[in-house]
N, C-alpha and C positions, 0 to 999 in steps of 0.2 A: 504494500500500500504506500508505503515513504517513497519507493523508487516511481511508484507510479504520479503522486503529487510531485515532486521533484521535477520529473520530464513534462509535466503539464506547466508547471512555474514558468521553468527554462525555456520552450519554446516560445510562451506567447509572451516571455521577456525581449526576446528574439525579434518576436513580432514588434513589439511597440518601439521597439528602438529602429528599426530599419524605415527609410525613410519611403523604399518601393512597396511599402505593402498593402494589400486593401484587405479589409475587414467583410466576412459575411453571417448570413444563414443558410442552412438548408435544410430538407424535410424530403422523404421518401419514404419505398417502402421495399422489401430485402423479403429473399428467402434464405432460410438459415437450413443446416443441415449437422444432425450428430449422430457419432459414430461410436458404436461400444464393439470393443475386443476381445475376446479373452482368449486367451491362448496356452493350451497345455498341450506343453509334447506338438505331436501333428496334428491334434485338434482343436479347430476353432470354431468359436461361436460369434457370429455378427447378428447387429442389429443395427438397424439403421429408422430414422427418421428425417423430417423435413415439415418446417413450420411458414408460414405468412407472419411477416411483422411488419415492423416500421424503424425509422431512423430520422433524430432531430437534430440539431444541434447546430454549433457555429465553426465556421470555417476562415483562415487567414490565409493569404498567398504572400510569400517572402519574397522578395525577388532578389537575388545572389547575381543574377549576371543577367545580358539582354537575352538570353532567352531561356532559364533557368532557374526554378523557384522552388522555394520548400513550403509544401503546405498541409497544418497540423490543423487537424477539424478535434472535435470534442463534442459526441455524440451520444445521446441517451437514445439506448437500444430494444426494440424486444425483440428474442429468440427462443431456439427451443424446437421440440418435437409436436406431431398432432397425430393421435392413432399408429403409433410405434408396436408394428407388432413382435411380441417375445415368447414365442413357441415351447422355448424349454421351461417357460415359468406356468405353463397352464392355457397357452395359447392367449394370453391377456393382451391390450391393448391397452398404453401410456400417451398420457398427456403430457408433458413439460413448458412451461411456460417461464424464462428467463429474460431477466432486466435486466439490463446491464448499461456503462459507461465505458465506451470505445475512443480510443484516440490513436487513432491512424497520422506516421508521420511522413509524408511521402517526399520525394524527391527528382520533381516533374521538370520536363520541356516543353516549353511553348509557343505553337507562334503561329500568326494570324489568328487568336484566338480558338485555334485548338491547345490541349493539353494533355499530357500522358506521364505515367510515371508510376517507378515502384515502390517500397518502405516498409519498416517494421508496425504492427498493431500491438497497441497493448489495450486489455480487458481488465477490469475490474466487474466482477457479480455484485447487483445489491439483492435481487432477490431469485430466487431458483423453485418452485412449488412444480410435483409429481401427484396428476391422480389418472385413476383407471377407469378407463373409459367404462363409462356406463355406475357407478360409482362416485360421484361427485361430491358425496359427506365427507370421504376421507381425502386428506390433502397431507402431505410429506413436504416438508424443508432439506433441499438436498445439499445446503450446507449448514445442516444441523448436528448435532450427535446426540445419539442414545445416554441415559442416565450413566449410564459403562463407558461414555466416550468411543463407541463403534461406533460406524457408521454402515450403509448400507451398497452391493455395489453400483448402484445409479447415484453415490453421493458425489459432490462436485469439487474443487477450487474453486474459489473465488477468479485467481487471477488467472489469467491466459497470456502467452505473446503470441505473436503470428506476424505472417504476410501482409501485406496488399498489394494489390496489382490496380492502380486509377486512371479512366480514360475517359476525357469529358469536352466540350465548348463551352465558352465563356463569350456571351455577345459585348460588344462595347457598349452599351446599355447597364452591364454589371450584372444580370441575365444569365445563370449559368447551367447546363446538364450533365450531368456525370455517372456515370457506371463505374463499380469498383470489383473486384473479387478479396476476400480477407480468406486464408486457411488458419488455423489454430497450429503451432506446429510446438506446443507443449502438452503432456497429458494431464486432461482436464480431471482424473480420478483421482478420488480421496480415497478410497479403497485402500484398509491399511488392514484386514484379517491373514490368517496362514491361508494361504491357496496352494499350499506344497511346491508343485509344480506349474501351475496358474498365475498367469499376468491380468490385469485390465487395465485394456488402452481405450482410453475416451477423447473421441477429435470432433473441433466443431469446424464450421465453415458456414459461409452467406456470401451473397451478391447482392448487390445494394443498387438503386436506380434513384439518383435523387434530382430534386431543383430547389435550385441555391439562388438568391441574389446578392450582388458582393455591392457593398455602399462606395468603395472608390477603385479606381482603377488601376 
């Protein structure tokens, strides 16, 4: 959590000081996508889901050189699964519904008002709830812990790093549309019991479509 306020500070100190930068918003909406592994031996078990959210937040473009800018958005997110099926548990079906704060730092080229560019993501969870479909009374915190301090294996971290990959137009107007891809490329599991020979890997991922206005140019 320190390292993640820290890297939020430092950029939009970055930002305020640079004298090419313009300030925005933006708002869309993203499909997320999570992935559970477990893996014994040559045996694996997948799961997979894919949720509809959205994405808000503000956005700065740095500008480092005439056609080269860094730019750090700060984003309040929803993600998560819808109808996840998991066969070995009873053929059940999972809902997941996770909030989150994204801050995508990317490291774009641009020109004629095109943009493109790669960067690390970092995630912070604020909230993460599990119920079963059809089931709706019961609801689970998947980063909570048992009175025992265990947790369950669909429980989460908070924090994530990952990817981005961002590809957008920005009109001279301040007017702008953007497509991104984020991968999660740390494991999202809290999963800490003996599985002897058993792992579980939890990855998440989304695509994101937004529209931004940026107040200067």
């Amino acid at each position: 959590m320190r390292i993640f306020l820290a890297t939020v500070m430092l950029s939009f100190a970055a930002a305020t000081a640079s004298a090419q930068t313009s300030f925005g918003v933006k708002a869309g909406g993203n499909m997320s996508f999570l992935n559970y592994k477990i893996e014994e031996g040559s045996q694996n078990v997948k799961w997979n889901g894919s949720r509809v959210g959205f994405q808000v937040g503000g956005v700065a473009q740095i500008g480092i050189a005439e056609n080269f800018a860094i730019q750090p958005e700060l984003l309040f997110m929803m993600k998560g699964v819808n109808k996840m099926d998991v066969e070995e548990l009873g053929d059940v079906k999972l809902n997941i519904k996770t909030f989150t704060i994204d801050m995508p730092i990317t490291f774009i080229y641009r020109t004629n008002g095109f943009f493109g560019g790669i960067g690390p993501n970092l995630s912070f969870g604020l909230s993460s709830k599990m119920k079963v479909d059809g089931n709706d009374d019961v609801e689970y915190d998947l980063y909570d812990k048992d009175a025992d301090g265990e947790v369950s294996i669909f429980s989460q971290k908070r924090f994530e790093a990952g990817a981005n990959i961002l590809a957008g137009y920005k009109l001279k107007n301040g007017l702008s549309f953007s497509l991104n891809f984020v991968k999660g490329l740390t494991n999202l599991s809290e999963y800490n019991d003996d599985l002897e020979d058993a792992s579980i890997k939890t990855k998440s991922s989304y695509i994101g479509l937004s529209v931004g206005d940026f107040f200067g140019k």
